[in-house]
N, C-alpha and C positions, 0 to 999 in steps of 0.2 A: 941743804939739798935744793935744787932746781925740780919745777914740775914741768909738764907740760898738761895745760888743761884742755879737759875737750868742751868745748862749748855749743856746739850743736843741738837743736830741742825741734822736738814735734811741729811741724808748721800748723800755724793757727791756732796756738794755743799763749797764754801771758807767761813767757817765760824769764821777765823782767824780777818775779821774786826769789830765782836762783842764779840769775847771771849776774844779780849783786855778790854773788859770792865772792866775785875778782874784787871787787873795788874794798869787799872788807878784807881781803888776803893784803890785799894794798897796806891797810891800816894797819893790819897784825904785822907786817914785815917779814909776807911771805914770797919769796923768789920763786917765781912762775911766769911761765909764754904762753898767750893763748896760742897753741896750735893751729885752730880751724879759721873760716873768717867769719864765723857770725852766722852761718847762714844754716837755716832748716829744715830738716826731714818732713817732704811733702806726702804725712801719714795721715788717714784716716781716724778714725775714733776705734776699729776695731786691729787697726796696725802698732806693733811695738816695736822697737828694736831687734827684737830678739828675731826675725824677719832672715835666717839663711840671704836673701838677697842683696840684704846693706849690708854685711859683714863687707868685700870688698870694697865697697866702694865709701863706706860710711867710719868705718874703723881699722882696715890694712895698713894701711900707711902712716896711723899715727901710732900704733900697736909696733910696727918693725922699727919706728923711730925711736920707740921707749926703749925697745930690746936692745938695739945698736948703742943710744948715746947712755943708756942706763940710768934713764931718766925714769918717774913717777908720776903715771897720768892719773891726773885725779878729772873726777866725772862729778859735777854738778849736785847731780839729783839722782834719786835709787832707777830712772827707768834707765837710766843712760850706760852707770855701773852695770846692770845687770845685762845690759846689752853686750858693756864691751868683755866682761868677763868672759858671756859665751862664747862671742866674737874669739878671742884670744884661745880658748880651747877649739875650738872650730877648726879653725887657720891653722892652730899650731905655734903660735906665738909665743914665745912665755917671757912677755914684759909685765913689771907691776902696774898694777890696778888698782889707786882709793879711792873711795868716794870723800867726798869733802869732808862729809862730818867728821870722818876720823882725823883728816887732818888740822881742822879746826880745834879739835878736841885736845891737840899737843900744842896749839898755841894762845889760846882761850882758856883759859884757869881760874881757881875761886881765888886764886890772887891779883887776876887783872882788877886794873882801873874801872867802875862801874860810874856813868853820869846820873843814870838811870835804872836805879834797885828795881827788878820786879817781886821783892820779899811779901808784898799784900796780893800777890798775884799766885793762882791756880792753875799752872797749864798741864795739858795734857799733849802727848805726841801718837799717834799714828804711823803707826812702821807700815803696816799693808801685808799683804797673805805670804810675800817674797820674806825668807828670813835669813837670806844670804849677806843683806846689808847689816850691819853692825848698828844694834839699840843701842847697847851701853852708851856709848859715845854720844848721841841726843840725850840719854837722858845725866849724864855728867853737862852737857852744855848747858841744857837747862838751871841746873842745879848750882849752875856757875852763875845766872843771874842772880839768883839767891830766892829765886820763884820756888812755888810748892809745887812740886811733880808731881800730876795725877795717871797713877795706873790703869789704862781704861780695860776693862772687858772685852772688849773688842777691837785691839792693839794690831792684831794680826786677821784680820776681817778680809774680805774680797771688798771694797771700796766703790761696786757697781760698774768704774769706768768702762771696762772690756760690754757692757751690755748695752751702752746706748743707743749702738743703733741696732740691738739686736730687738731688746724688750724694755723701753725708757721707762715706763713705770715701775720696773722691774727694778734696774739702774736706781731709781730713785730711794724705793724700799731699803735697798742694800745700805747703801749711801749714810742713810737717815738712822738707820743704824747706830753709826759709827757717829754723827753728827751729836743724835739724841742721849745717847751713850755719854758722850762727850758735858755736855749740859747738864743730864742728870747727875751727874760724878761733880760737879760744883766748877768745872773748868770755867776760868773765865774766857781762854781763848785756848785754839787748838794750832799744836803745830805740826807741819808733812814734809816731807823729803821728798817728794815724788813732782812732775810737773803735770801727770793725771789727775791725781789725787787733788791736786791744788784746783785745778776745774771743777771736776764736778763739787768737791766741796763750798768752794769760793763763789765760781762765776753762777754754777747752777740751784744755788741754795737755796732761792725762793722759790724752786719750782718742787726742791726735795719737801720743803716744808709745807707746798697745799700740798704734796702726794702723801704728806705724813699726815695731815689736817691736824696742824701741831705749832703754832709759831715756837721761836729759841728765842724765846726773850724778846726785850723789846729791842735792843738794836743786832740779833740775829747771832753767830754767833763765829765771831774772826777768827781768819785761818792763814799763817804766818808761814815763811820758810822758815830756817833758822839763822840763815844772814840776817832778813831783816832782823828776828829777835835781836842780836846779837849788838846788829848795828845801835838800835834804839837803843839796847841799854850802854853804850859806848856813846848817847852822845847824840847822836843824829837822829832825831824826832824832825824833822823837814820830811813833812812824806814823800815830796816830789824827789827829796833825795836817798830815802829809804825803799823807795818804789812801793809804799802801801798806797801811793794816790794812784795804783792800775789795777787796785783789788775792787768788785763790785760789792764784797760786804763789807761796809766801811768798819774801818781799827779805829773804834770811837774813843780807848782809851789815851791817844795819842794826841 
């Protein structure tokens, strides 16, 4: 099967650790056309997808392309899925909709080639309060590194981002949560499907930690898509080519 991906992300946000997704579809010898051209939804911190306003203009025409050629758009990251599923009930549309992981998940196996075993490795994943995207699927990926899955408590958390610019301490609290959560449960690194979630966890992390008056260790504590996982243990430990050299909590195991 042919996809069509939609690649579109939040403006002003680093959305370089899930637009690696193409380049590993590349790898896996997955058949797919970026639809869109690269370019980003000028949204705020308290704007999402799910926004009635961007359905046409954001997801109409790639949603009537899927229905017509009977194609499979797969979306990135959970904020983009959850977007276009609405989008697609909205409209009226009824082309399929996956989000990557699951696609990953049928071509990624504990029979792939691994260069790089995460078997000494602890991670945990974060789905976020939306339970409309598919966990299993992360966590067979994970499990496909040969890494130990950590179950967090707080898997399905509100993740703060919606409150930034409402109540940041607030924002942070949440957040730290799920971060501390994370830490205490022995993870060595956490991974998210979301391009929110990747913010405030990643870019914002030192500011979660004096809000928590708490450091995560001494080198803080990494937050991964799942391409990069994926990538890394297939092999590509080049961060500039794995895109962990745009995270600001450095992947020290790398």
């Amino acid at each position: 099967m042919e996809y069509l991906v939609f690649d579109k992300f939040i403006k002003d946000l680093n959305s370089a650790p899930f637009s690696l997704s193409c380049k590993l579809f590349d790898k896996l010898g997955i058949k797919y056309e970026n639809y869109s051209d690269g370019s980003e939804f000028g949204f705020g911190y308290e704007k999402r997808y799910m926004s009635p306003d961007s359905f046409d203009g954001g997801f109409k025409n790639i949603l009537t392309r899927g229905k017509d050629e009977n194609k499979s758009i797969i979306c990135l990251e959970n904020n983009a899925y959850l977007g276009m599923k609405k989008a697609s009930s909205e409209l009226g549309i009824d082309a399929n909709v996956e989000i990557a992981l699951d696609v990953l998940a049928q071509h990624f196996s504990d029979k792939s080639k691994l260069v790089h075993s995460f078997e000494d490795f602890n991670i945990g994943y974060f789905q976020g309060d939306s339970k409309e995207a598919n966990f299993e699927s992360a966590k067979t990926l994970i499990e496909n590194t040969k890494a130990t899955y950590i179950k967090l408590k707080t898997e399905h958390f509100n993740d703060g981002y919606g409150l930034l610019d409402v109540d940041e301490k607030m924002a942070y609290e949440f957040a730290g949560e799920i971060l501390y959560d994370a830490y205490d449960s022995g993870c060595d690194f956490l991974v998210v499907n979301d391009l929110r979630t990747f913010y405030i966890f990643d870019t914002l992390q030192k500011k979660i930690a004096k809000t928590k008056k708490r450091p995560l260790g001494e080198n803080g504590m990494p937050v991964l898509s799942m391409a990069e996982l994926i990538m890394i243990a297939q092999g590509d430990a080049d961060k500039s080519q794995n895109h962990t050299d745009t995270h600001k909590t450095n992947v020290y195991f790398i």
